[in-house]
N, C-alpha and C positions, 0 to 999 in steps of 0.2 A: 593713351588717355584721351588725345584730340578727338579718337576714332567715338569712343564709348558716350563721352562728349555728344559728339553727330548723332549716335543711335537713341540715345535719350532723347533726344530732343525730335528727333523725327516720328518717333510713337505718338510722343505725345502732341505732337504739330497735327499729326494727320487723324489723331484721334481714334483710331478703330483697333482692332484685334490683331492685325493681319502683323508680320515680324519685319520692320524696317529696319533698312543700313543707310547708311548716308557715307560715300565712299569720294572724297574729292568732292567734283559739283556735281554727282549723281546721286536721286535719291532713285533708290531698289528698293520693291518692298515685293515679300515672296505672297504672293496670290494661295488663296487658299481652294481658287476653281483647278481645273487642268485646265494646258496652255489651250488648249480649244475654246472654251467656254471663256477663258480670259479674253482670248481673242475679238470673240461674238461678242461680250459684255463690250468690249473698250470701241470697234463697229458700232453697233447702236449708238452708246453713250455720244459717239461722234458724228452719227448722223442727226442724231435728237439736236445738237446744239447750233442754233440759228445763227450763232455769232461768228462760225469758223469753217472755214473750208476744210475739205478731206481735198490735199493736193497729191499725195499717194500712199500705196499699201508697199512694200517692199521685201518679199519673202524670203529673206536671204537663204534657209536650208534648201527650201526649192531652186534656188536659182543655185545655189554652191552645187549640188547634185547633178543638176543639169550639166554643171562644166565637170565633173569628175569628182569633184570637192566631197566633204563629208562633215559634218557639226550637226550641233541639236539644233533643236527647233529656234526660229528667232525671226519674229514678223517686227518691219521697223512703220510704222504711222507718222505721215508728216503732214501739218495742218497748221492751221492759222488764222487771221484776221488780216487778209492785205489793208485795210483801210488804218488798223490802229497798228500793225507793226511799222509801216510805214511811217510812224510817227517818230518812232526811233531811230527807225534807218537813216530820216530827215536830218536829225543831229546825230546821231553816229553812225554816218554812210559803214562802216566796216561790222557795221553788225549783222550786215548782210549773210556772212558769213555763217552767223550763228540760227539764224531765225530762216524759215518759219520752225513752231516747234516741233521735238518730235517724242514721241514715247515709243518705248522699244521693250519686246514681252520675248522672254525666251526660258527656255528650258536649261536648267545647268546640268553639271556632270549628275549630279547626283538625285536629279529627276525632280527637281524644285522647279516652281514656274515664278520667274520674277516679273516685276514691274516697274519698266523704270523710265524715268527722265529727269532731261539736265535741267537743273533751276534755275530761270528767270534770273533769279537775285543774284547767282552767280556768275552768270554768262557780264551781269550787270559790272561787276570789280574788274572787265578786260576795258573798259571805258570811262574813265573821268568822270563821277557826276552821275550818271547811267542809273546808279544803286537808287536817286531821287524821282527817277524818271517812272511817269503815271502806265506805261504801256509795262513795266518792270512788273510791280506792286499785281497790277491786276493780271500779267500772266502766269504768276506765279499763284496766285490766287486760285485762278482757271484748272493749273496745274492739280494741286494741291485738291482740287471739290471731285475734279474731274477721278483723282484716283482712290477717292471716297468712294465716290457713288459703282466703280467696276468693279472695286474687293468688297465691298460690302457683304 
């Protein structure tokens, strides 16, 4: 019931077409491009955006292959704002931990291309207080437009 709970509310949080789950403090939402073009979309998207660093790309099937390994597809993006995450870090040095953000696109078993990332708000409930905090609010915000504007 919690789960179904999550997915109602994630449709209609992010507003668009596209089929969200919200699973723990991940919000999945299955992309209606293939993972390539998800990819391209969610690139641009992040280089368009003046407020946040692209600090890397991380191609995990490429690199699993490399060492022998074998999985779908699955590129991890981690990015940021050192000036405003820092703001957090300031009062909760162990947020370090969690930040910068990252969104992670991969292909499941059965040939769906997801989109996902960990929520702001939830990273927020590992810290006292955190849930009030303005760096919270607005990257969850960030979060949330940013995965508007690649499924669209």
């Amino acid at each position: 019931m919690k789960l179904f709970k999550l997915f109602v509310t994630s449709v209609f949080v992010l507003g668009f077409a596209a089929i969200s789950f919200a699973a723990g403090h991940t919000t999945a939402i299955e992309s209606k491009y293939d993972f390539e073009t998800t990819v391209k979309k969610t690139m641009k998207t992040l280089k368009e955006n003046k407020m946040s660093t692209l600090f890397a790309v991380i191609k995990h099937h490429e690199n699993a292959k490399k060492q022998g390994g074998d999985m779908g597809k699955g590129v991890l993006f981690i990015f940021g704002n050192p000036a405003k995450g820092s703001k957090l870090m300031k009062d909760y040095p162990q947020a370090g931990i969690d930040l910068p953000l990252k969104v992670y696109i991969y292909e499941d078993k059965d040939g769906k291309v997801i989109y996902s990332y960990v929520n702001p708000t939830d990273i927020a409930s590992n810290y006292k207080g955190a849930e009030n905090h303005k760096f919270i609010k607005n990257s969850q915000k960030t979060l949330d437009d940013m995965a508007k504007k690649v499924l669209q």
